[in-house]
Structure formats: C-alpha cells, structure tokens
Backbone bond lengths (Angstrom), bond angles and torsions (degrees), N, CA, C in turn:
res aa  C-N    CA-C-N  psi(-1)  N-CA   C-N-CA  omega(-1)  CA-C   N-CA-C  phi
1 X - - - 1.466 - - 1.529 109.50 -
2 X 1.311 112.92 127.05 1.633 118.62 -171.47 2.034 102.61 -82.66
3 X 0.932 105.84 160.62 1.296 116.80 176.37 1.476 117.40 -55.15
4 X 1.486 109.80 -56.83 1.200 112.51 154.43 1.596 124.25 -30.25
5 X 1.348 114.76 -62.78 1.691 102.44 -179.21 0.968 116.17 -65.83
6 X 1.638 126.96 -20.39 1.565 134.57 170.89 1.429 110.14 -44.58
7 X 1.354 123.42 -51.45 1.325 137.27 -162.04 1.593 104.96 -88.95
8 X 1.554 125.47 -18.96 0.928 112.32 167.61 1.249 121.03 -99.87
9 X 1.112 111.44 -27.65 2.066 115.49 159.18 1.833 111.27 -45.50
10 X 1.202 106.34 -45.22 1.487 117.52 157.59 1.673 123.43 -34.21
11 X 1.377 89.58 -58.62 1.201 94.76 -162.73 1.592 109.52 -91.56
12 X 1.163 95.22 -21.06 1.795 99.09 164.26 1.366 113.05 -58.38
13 X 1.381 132.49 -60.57 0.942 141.50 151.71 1.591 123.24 -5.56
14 X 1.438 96.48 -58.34 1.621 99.55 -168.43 1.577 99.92 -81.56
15 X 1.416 126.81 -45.25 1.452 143.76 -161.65 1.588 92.74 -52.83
16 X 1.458 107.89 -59.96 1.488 118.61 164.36 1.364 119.85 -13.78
17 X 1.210 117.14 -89.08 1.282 137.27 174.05 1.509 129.18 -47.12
18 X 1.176 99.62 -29.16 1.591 127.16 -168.42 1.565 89.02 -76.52
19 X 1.417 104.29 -77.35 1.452 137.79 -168.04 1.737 100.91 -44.58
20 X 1.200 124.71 -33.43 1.586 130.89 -159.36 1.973 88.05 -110.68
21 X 0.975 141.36 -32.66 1.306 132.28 164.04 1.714 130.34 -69.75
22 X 1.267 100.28 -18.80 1.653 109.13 169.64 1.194 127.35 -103.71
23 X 1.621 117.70 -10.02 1.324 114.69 152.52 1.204 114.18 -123.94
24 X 1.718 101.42 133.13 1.176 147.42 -137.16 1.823 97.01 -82.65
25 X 1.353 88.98 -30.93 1.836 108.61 174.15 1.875 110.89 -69.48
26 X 0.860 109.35 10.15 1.465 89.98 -170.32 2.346 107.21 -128.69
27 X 1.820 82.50 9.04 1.257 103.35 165.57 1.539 132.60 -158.65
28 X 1.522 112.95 -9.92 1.140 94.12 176.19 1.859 126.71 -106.15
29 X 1.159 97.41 21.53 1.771 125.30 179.23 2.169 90.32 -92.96
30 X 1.424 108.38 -33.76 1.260 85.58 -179.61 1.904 105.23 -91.57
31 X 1.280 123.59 -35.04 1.562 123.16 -167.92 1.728 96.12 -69.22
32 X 1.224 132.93 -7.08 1.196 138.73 -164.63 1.666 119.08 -92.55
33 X 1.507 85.33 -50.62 1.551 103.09 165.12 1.498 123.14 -95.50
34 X 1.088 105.70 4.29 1.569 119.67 162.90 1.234 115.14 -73.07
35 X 1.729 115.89 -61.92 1.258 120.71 160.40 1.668 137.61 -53.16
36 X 1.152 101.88 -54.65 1.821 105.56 164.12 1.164 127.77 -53.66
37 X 1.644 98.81 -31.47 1.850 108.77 177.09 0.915 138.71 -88.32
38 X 1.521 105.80 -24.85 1.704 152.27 167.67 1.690 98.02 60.35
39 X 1.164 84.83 60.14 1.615 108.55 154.17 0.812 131.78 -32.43
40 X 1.632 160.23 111.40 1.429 140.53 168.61 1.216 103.45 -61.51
41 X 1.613 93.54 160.95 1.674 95.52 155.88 0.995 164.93 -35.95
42 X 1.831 100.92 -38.21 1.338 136.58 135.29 1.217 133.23 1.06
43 X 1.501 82.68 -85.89 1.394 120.60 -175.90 1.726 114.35 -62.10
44 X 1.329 94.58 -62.53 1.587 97.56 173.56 1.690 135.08 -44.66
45 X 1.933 99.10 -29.11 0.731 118.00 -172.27 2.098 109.76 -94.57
46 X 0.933 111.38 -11.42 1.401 131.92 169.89 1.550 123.63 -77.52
47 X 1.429 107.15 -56.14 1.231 145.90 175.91 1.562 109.99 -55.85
48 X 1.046 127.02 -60.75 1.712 156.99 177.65 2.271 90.83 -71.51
49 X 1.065 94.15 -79.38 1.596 77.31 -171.65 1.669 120.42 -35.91
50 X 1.797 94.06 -60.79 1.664 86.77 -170.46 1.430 143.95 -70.43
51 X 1.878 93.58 -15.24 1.545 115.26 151.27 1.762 108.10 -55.93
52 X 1.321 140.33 -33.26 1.031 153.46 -172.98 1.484 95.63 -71.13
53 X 1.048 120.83 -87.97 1.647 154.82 -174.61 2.004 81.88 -29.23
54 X 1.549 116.88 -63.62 1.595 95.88 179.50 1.102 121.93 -103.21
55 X 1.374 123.93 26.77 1.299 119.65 150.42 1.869 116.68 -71.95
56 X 1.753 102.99 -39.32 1.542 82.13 177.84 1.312 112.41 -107.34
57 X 1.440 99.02 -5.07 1.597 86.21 171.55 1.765 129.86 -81.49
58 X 1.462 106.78 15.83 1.418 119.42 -167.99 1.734 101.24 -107.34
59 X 1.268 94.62 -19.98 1.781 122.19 163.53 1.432 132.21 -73.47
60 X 1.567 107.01 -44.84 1.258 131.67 176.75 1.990 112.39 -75.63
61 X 1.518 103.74 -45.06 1.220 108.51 147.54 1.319 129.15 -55.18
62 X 1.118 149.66 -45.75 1.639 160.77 -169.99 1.390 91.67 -60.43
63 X 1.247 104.86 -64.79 1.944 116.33 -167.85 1.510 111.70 -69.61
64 X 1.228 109.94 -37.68 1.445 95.56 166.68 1.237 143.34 -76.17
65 X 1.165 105.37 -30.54 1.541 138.77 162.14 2.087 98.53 -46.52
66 X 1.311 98.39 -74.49 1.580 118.56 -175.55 1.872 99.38 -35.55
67 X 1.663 88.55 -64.08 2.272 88.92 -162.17 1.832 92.29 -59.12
68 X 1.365 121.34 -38.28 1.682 110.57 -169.53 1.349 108.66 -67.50
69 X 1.434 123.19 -31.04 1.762 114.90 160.20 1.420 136.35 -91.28
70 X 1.622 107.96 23.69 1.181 122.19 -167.58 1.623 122.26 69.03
71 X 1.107 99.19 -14.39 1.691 111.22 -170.33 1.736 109.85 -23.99
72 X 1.518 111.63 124.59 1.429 114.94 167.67 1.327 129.28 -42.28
73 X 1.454 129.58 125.20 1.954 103.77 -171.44 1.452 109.82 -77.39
74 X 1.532 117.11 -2.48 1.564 98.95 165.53 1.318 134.84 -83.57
75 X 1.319 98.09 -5.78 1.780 122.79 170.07 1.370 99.73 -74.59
76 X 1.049 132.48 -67.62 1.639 139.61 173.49 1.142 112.55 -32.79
77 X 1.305 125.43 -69.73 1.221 134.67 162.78 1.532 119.41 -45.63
78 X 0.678 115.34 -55.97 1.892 100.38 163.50 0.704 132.61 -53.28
79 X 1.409 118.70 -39.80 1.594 141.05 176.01 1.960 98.62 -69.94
80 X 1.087 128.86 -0.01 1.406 116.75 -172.61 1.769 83.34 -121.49
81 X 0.698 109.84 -24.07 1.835 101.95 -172.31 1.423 119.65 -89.22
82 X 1.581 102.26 -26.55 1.520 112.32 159.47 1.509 109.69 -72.37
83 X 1.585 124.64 -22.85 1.538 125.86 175.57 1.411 103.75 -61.92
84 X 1.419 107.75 -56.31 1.053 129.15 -178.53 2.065 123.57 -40.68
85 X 0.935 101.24 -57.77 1.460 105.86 179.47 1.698 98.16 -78.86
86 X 1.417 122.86 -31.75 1.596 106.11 167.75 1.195 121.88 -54.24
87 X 1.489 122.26 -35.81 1.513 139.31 -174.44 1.493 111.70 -68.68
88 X 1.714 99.41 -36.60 1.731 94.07 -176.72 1.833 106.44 -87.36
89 X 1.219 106.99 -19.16 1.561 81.24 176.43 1.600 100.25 -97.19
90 X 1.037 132.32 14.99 1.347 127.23 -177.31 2.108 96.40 -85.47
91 X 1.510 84.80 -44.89 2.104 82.97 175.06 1.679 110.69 -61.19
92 X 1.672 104.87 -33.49 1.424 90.41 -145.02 1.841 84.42 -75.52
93 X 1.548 120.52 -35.38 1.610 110.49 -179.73 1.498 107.00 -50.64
94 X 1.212 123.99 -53.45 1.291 121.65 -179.98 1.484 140.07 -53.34
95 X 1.401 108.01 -39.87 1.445 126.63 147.96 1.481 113.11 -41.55
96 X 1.877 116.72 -51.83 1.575 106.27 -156.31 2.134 95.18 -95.36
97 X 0.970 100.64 -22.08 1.627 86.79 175.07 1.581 105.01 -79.25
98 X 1.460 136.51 -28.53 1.261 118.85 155.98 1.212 130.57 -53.45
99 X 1.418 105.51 -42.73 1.860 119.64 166.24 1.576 117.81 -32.19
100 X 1.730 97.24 -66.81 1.654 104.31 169.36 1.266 113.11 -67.76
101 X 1.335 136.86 1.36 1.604 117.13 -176.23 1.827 99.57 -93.88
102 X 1.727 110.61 -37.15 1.016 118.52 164.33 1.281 137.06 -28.03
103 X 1.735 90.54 -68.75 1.697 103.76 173.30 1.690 101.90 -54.29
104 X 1.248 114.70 -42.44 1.762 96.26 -172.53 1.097 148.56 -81.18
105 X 2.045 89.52 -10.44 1.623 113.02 151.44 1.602 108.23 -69.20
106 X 1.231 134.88 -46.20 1.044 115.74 176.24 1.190 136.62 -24.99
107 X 2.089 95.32 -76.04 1.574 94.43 -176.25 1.226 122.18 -74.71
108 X 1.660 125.04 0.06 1.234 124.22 170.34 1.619 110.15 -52.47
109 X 1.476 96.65 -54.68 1.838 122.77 174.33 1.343 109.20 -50.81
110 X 1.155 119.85 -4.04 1.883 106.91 -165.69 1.545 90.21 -64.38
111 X 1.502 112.92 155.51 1.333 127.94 174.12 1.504 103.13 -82.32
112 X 1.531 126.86 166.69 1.361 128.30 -176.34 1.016 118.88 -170.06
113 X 1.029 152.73 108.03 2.056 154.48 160.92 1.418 119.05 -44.72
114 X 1.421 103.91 118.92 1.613 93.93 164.60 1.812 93.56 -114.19
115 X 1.216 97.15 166.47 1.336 117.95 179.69 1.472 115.68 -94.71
116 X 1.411 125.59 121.14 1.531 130.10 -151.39 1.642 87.30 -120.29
117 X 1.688 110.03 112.06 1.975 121.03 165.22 1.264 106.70 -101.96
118 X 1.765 111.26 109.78 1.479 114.24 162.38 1.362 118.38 -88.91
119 X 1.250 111.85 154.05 1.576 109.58 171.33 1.756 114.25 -67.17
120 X 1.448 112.03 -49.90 1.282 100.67 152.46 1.814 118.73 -111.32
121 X 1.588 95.54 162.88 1.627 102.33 171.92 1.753 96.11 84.98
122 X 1.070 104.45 151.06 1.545 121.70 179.12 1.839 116.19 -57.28
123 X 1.339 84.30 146.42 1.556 99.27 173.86 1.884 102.97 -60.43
124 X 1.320 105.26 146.21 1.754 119.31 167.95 0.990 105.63 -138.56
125 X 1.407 103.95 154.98 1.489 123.41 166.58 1.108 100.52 -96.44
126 X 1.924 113.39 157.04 1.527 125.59 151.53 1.262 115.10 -158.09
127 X 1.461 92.98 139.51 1.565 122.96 -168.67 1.216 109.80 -87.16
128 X 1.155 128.72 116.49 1.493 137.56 155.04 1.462 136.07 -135.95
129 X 1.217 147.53 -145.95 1.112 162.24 -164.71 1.446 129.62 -152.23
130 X 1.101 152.52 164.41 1.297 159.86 167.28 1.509 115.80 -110.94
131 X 1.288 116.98 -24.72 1.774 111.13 159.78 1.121 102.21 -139.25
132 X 0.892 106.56 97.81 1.807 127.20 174.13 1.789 94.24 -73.83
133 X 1.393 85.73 128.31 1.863 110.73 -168.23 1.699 106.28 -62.52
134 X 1.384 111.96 -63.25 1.599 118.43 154.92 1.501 126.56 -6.54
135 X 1.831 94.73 -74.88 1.333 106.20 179.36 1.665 119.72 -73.67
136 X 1.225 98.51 -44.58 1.643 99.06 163.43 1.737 119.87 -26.65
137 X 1.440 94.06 -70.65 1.779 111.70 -175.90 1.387 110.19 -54.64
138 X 1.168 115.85 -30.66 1.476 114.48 178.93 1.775 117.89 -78.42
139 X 0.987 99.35 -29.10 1.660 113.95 -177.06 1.466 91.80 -77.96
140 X 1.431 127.48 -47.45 1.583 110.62 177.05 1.511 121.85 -58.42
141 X 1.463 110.47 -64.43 1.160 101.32 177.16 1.859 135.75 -74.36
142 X 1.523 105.31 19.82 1.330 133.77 171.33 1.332 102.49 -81.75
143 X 1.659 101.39 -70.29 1.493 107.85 -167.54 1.187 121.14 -115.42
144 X 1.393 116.52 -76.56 1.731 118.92 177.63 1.691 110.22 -56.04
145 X 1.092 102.73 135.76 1.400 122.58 176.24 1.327 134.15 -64.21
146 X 1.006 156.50 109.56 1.330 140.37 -132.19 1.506 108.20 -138.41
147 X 1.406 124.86 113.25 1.780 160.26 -132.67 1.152 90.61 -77.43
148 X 1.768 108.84 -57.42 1.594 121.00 -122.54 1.887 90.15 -46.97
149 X 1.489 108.84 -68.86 1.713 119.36 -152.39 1.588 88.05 -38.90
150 X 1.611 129.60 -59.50 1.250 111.57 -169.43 1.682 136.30 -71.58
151 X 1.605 96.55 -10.68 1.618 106.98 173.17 1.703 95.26 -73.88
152 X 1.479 130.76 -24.19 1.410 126.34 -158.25 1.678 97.14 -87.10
153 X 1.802 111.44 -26.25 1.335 130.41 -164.58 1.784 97.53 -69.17
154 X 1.195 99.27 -39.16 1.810 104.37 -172.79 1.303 105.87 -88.30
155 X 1.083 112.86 -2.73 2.176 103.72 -179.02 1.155 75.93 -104.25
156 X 1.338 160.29 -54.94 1.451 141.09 -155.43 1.212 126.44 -61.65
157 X 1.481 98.10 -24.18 2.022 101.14 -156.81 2.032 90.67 -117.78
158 X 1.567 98.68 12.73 1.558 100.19 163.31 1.753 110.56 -114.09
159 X 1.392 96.62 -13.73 1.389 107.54 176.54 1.794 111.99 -84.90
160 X 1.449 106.10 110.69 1.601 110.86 177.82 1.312 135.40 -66.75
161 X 1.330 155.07 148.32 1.228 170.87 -162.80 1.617 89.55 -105.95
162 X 1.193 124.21 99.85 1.758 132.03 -160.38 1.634 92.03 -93.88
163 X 1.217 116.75 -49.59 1.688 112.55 -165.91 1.849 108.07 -77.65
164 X 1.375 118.98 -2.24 1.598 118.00 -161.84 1.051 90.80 -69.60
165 X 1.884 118.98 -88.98 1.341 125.29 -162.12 1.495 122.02 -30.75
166 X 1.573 97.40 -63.22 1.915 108.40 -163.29 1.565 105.98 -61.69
167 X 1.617 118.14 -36.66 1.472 122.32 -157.14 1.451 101.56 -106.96
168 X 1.362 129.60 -21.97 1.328 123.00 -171.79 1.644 110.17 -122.02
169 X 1.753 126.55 -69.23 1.049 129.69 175.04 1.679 124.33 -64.16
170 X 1.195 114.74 -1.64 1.911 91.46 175.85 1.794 82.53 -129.44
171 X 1.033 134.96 41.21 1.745 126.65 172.71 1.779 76.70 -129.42
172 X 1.405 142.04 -47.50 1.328 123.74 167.45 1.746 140.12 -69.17
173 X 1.719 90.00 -12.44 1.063 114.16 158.21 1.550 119.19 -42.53
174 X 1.375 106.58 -46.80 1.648 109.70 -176.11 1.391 110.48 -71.54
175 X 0.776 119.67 10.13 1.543 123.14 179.49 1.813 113.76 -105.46
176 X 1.161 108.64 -79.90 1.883 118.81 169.68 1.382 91.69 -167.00
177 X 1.723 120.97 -176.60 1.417 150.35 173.06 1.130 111.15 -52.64
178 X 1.412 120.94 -56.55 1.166 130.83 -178.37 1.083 118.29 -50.65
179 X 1.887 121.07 -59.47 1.008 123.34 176.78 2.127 126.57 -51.36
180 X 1.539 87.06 -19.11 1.652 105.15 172.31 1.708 105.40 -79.38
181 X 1.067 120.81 -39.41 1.113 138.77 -161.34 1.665 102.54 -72.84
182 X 1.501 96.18 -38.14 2.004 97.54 169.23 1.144 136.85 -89.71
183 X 1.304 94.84 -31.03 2.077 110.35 158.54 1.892 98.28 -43.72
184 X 1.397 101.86 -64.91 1.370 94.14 -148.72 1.519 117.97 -88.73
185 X 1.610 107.04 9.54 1.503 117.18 152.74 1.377 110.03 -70.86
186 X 1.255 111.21 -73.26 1.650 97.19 179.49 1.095 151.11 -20.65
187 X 2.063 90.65 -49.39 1.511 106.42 -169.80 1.557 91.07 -71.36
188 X 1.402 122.67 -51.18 1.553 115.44 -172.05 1.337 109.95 -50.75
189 X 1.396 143.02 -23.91 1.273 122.56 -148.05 1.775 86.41 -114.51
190 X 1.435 124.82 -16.18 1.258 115.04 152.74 1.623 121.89 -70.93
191 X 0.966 106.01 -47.24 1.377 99.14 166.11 1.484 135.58 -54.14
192 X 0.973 113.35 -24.93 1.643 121.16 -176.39 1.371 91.71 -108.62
193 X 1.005 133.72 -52.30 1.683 125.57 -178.98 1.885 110.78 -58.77
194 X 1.292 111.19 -3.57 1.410 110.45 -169.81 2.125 82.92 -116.70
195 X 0.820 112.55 -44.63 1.502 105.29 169.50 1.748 120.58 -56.01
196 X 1.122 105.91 -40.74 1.690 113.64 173.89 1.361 105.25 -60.73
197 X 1.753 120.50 -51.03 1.615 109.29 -152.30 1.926 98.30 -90.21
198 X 1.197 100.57 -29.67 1.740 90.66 159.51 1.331 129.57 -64.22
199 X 1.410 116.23 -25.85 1.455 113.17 -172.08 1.758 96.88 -78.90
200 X 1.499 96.39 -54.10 1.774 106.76 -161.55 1.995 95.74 -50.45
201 X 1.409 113.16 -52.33 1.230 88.98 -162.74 1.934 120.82 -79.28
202 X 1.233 100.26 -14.25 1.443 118.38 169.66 1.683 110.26 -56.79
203 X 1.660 102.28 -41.97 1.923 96.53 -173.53 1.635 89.12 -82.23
204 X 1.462 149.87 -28.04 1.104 127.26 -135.36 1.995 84.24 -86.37
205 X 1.448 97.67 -13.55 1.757 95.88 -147.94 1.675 92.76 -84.57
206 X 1.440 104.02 -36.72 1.310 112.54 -179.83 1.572 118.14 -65.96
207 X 1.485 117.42 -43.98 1.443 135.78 175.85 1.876 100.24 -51.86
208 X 0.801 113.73 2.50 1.860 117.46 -165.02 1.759 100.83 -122.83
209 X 1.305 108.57 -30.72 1.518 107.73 159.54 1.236 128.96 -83.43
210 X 1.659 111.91 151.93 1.669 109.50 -169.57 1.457 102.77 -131.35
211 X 1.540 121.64 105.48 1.482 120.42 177.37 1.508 121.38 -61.10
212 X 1.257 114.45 1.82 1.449 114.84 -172.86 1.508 125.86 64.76
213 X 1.134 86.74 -148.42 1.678 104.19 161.37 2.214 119.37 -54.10
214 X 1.381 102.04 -12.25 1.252 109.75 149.04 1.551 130.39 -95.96
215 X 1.026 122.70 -2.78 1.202 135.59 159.55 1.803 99.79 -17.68
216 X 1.364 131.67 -57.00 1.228 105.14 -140.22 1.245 88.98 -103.36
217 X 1.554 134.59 18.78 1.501 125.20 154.43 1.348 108.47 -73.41
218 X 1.157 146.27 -36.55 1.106 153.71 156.09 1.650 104.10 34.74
219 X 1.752 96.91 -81.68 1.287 94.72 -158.20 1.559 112.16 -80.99
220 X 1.714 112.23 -5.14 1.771 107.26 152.44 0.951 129.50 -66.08
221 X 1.385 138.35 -40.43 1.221 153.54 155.66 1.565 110.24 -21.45
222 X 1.349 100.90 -74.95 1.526 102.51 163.28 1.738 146.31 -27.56
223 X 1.517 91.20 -49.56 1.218 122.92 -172.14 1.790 113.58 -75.73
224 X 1.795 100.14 -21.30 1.147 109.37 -156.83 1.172 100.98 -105.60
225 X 1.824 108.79 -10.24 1.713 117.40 173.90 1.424 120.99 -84.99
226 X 1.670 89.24 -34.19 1.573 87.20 -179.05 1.600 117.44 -79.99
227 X 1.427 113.01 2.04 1.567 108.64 -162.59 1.646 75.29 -103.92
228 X 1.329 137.19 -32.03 1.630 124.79 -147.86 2.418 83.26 -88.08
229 X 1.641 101.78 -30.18 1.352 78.03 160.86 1.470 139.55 -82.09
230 X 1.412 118.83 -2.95 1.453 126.56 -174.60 1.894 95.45 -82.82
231 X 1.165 115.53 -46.88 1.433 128.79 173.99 1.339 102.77 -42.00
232 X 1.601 120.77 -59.01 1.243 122.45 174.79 1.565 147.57 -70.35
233 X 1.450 97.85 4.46 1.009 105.19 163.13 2.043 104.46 -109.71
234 X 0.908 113.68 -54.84 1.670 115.09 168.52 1.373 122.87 -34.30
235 X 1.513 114.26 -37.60 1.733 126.80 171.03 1.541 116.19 -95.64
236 X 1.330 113.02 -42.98 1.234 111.23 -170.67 1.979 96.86 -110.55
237 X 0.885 120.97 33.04 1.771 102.58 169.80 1.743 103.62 53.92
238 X 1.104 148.43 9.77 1.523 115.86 -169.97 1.557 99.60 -95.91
C-alpha cells in the first residue's frame, strides 16, 4: 500500500464521518420514525443500516461502473447531483404527506368525555379516544403492512454520496481496483457506522421521553422533520 492510499483511506474515513454528521438527512428521518413508530431496536437498527448500505452503495456502484468505462467525472458528477435533487424532494414529499397523515391521526386521537346516566349511583364522566395509539400499533404490525422503512429505502439509494467519486474513487483510481475498492470500504463503513451510533443513541434518549397528552402528534412531528430536512438539503446544500 503506497502512502498515497494511506492518506486517502484516511481521509475517507474522516469525509465519512464528517459527511454523515452534517446532513441532517442521513439521521433524523430514522430517530423520528423510530419514535412515532416505536420501533424496536431491531428494527431501528435494520432499517437505518440498509437505508445506509444503499445510500453508498448506489454511489460506490456509479463510480465504479464510471472509472471501468472510462466515464468523464463531470458526467458522474452531474449524474449524482441530478440524483441528488431527486432525493431531496423525494424526502421533502414524503415528510409533508406524512405530516398531513399525522395531523389527521391526531385529531382523530383527540381525547374526549362523554357523560355516563345511571339509573342508580351518580352520573360519571369518561375520557377516551377513538384510536387508541397502543391498539393502533398493534393492528399494524399484526396485519397491515407498513411502507414507511421501504419508501425511506428508495430515497436513500437515490440519494448520492457527493464527496466519494470526485475526492476518493477516481484520485485512487490511478492506482488499481483494489486500491478503489479500499477508499470506498472505509468511507462506507464510516458512514453507516456514524449513521447507526447517532441514530441508536438519539432513539434510546428519545424512547425515555414521554410527550403526554401530545403523544398523538407524534407522527406530525416526524413528518414535519423529515420534510424541514429534505428542504435542507435542496435550500441549504447540507
């Protein structure tokens, strides 16, 4: 291994990490729906990798594909930035039709009193609901099938890894395959290993809070994070 790839295995490494901590997209669509969905651990932890796993591996493909046909890197690069802006409005639609499904579980959920007349013993009130959150969640993961992880699976693996190709895979390119082949292990396994330990400790911190009587915004809340992150990468670059 030449010095050169030393410094870029390095730097894959860091780009990785770097790159997966400043956008806001590459974790809080999963700690979001962890919480509203009440995800196991499992799950979160399944869910979060393989969205991971094709976010760079849909990257790692592009570039390899590209240096084995000579492909120009400004072709590549366009071709990842046009991925790119598909990916961010693909969150921000997805975020805001969850948003509205939210709000309408909500007020379905609003709590409410009816007034109970016995013939004997005093009048009572009782408070309840019409979709009790509990029973809801259980009927999903009983029966109806539930999209979200794989609608999150297809914005990921359309969403590009912008710094791989130009900064890591065609400057190792000049070397052999292999040497491409180690850049872009790293960077992936920083990247997804920096997506896991943010998500895991973010749901454990969140799983310990109790919104109360907001409880059943939950899944707007969510909806309204992941679209304000699709926004944020489309307006603000992150």
């Amino acid at each position: 291994m030449t010095d050169e790839i030393r410094v870029l295995a390095v730097t894959a490494a860091s780009i990785g990490f770097v790159h997966t901590m400043i956008g806001p997209d590459h974790y809080l669509p999963f700690i979001m729906m962890a919480r509203a969905g009440r995800w196991s651990q499992t799950k979160t932890v399944a869910v979060t990798f393989l969205c991971g796993l094709g976010h760079v591996g849909s990257s790692v493909l592009l570039g390899a594909v590209g240096i084995l046909l000579g492909a120009q890197l400004a072709r590549l690069e366009a071709f990842e930035s046009a991925r790119g802006d598909l990916a961010a409005w693909a969150l921000i639609a997805f975020g805001l039709l969850y948003f509205l499904w939210g709000v309408r579980r909500a007020v379905l959920n609003r709590p409410h009193t009816h007034l109970h007349l016995h013939s004997t013993g005093p009048a009572h009130e009782h408070e309840h609901v019409h979709a009790d959150e509990a029973h809801a969640h259980a009927h999903v993961e009983e029966g109806r099938p539930n999209y979200t992880p794989w609608v999150l699976f297809v914005i990921f693996v359309l969403g590009p890894c912008e710094p791989l190709i130009p900064l890591l895979m065609y400057p190792a390119a000049r070397h052999d395959m292999a040497s491409v082949a180690l850049v872009a292990g790293v960077f992936s396994v920083a990247t997804i290993g920096t997506m896991l330990g943010v998500v895991m400790l973010s749901a454990a911190g969140f799983r310990m809070v109790s919104f109360g009587r907001f409880e059943r915004w939950s899944h707007a809340l969510a909806g309204a994070i992941i679209c304000l992150s699709g926004l944020g990468i489309r307006l603000l670059g992150l």
